[in-house]
N, C-alpha and C positions, 0 to 999 in steps of 0.2 A: 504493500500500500504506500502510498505518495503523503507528503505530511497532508494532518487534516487542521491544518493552523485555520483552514478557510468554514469550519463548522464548529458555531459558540454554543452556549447553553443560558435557556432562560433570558432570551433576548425579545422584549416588548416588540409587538406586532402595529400599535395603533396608527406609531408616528411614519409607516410603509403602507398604508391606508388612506386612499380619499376623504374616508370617512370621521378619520384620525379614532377610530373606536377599535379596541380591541387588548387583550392581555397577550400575555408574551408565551412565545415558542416553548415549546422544550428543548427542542434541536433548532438552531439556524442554520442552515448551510447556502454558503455565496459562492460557486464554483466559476470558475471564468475560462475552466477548459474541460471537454470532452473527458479526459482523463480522471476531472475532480469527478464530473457528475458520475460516474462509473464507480471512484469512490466512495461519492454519497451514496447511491443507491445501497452499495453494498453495507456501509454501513449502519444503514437505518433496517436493513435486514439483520444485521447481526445484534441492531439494539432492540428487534421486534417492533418496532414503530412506523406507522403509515407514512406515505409521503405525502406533502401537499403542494404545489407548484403555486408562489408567487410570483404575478408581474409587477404592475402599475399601484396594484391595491386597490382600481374600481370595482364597481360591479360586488360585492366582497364586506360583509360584515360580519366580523369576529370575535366570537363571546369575551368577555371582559376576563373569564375564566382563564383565559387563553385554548391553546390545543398541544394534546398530547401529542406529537407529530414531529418528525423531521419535514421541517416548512423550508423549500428550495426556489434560493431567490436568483438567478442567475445575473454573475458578476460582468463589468465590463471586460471587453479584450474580444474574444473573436465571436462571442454571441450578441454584439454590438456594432457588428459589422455589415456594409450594404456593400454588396458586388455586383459591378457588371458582367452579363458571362458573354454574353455576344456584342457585335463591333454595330449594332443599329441600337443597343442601350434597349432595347426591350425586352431581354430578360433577365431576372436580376436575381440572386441570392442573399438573402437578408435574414440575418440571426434575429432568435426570438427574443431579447432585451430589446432590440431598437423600440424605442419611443413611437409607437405611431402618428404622432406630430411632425416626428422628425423625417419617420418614411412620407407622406405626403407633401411634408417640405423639401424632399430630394427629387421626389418625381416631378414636382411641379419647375422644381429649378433647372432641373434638367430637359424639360418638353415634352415629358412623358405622361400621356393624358389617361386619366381613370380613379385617382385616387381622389381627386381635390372634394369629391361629396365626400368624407372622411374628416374633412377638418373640425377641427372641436372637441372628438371624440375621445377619450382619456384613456392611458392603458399603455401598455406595450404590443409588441405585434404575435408575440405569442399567444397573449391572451383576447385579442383580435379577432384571432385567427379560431380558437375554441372557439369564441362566440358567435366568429363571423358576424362581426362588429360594423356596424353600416346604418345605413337611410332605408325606412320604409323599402324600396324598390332594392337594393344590390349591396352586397357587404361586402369584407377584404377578400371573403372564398372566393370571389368570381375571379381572381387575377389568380389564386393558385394553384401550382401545380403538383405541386411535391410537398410534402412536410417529413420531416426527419427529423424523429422522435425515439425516446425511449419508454420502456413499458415502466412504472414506476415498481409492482407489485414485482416484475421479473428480473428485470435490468434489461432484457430484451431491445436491441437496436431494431428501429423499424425504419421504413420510409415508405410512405402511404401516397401513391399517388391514381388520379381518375377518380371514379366511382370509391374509393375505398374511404376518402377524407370525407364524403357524405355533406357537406355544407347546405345546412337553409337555415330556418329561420330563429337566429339568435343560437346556435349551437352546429356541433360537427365532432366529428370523429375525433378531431385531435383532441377536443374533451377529456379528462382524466388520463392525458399525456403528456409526458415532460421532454416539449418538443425542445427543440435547437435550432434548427435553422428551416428556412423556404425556401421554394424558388418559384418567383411572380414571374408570368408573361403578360404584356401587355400588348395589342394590337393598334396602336397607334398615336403618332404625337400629337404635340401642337402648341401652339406659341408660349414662352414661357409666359409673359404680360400676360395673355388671356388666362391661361390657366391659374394665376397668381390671384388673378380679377376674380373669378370664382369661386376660390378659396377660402378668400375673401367676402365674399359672399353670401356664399356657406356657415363660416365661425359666426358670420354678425347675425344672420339670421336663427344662430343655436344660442346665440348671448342674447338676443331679447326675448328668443323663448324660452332658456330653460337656467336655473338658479346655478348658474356655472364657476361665479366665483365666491361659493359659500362651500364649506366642507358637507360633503351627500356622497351616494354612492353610484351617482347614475338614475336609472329608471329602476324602480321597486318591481314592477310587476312588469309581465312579458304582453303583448296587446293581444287580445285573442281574435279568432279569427276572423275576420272583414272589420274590424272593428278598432281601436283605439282605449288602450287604457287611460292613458290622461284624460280622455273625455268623460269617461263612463263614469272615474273619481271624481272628477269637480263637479259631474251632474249628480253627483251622490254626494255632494257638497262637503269635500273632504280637506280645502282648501283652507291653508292655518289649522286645521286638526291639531292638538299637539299631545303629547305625552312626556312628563317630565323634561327633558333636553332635545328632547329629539320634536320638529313641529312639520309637519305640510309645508309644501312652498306655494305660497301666494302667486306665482309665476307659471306654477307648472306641477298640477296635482297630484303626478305620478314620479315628485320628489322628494325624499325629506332628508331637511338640513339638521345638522347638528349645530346646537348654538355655543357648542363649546363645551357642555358638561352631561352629554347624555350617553345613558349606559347600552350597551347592545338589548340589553331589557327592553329602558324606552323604544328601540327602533322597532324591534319586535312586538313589541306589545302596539306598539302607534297602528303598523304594517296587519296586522290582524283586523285591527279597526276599520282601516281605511276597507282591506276587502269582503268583511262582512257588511260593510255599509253598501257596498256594489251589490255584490249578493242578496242583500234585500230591497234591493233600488230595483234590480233588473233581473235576477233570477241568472246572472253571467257570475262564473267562479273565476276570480281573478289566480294566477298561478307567478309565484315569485319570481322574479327574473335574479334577483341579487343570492349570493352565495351564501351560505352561512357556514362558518366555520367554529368549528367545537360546540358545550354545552351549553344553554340556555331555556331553563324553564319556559320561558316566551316563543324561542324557537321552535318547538315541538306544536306549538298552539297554530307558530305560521305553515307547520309541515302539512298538521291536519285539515283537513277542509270546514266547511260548519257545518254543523249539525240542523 
């Protein structure tokens, strides 16, 4: 084994969170090459403990408890990297830490048209890429091609490409995989200015709809089908809802901000609220979009459906 100087103990999770809510790891591990994660893996087998694969921290709320788990954050160095592989710049190889700000900030610099509906959107490109992270219409799946991953449970090297990555709506294959790297094709450029203009766009018209510079996790709940969760919550008048720390956002009903001192309890316990109020608004069962990691009495109430 390789040193493991890059895997601490009991390292707080909140301040690696959108949400800034959460207790601390068991295991942390921050690997920055192929080799670590191979170690990690093996070692969180050897210490009997799950893996959990952190990116950005959206999407993602974590019991104040923390989590039993070897929780893997990938480190800079070569899973921070955007490669061109061919000489027309259309298709690229790009590790799972990139920033997905910063991948839309390179395609668009570059003339590479397709990503700029993406701008705004928080995260890295691994965890993007699970969600297949996108606008109503088209996520980051539609440009990939490959994903190259590990099995967390096995150590098992994979790379999944075609039908096999599965991509639609808010989820895909790479899900409960601790990928590494992609490789994006895109079919065609176009001006950098214009694409910039777009981008631009795009961020301003996600900043006046949605509470983007207040600590949240994103969107709470996933929109179900033909339909629109933020709608369905503010017709269910769930707007400023609050729950100790945690309240509704006045902006955008299918958000809630943390005003600085609220527990994963609050978020959960608020998030139950808001979808039992739809629930008996409209007879639609709303279904989490955000993660929950480790234990919380609240949490269980949001797994179950109502009664």
């Amino acid at each position: 084994m390789h040193s493991l100087e890059f895997i601490q103990e009991n390292i707080p999770l909140a301040g690696m969170t959108t949400f800034g809510i959460g207790g601390p790891a068991r295991w942390l591990a921050q690997p920055s090459t192929r080799a670590e994660v191979v170690d990690t893996l093996a070692f969180a087998k050897k210490a009997g403990k799950p893996v959990m694969v952190l990116g950005g921290g959206s999407n993602l709320l974590v019991a104040d408890s923390g989590v039993d788990a070897v929780v893997v954050k990938l480190a800079p160095g070569e899973f921070t990297a955007i490669q061109a592989l061919e000489d027309d710049n259309l298709v690229w190889r790009v590790g799972a830490a990139v920033p997905l700000q910063s991948l839309v900030m390179a395609a668009v610099n570059e003339g590479v048209r397709g990503l700029e509906g993406l701008a705004g959107i928080p995260g890295r490109v691994g965890g993007a890429a699970a969600m297949n992270s996108g606008g109503s219409d088209e996520g980051l799946g539609a440009y990939i091609e490959t994903a190259e991953a590990y099995d967390p449970m096995t150590g098992e090297y994979r790379v999944l490409t075609g039908d096999e990555l599965q991509f639609s709506y808010r989820t895909s294959n790479v899900k409960g995989l601790l990928a590494v790297a992609f490789t994006l094709v895109f079919s065609e450029r176009g001006d950098p200015e214009r694409l910039t203009a777009r981008m631009r766009e795009y961020r301003e018209r996600k900043k006046a709809a949605q509470p983007l510079m207040v600590p949240s996790a994103g969107c709470v709940f996933r929109n179900p089908q033909g339909d629109s969760a933020g709608s369905l919550l503010d017709a269910a008048g769930c707007k400023l809802m609050r729950e100790g720390g945690a309240q509704v956002s006045g902006l955008h009903a299918n958000f809630i901000i943390n005003h600085g001192r609220a527990t994963s309890g609050d978020v959960a316990r608020l998030a139950v609220r808001m979808r039992d109020a739809v629930y008996q608004a409209s007879g639609i069962l709303l279904e989490p979009e955000v993660m929950l990691w480790g234990e919380d009495p609240a949490f269980d109430l949001l797994r179950q459906p109502p009664r």
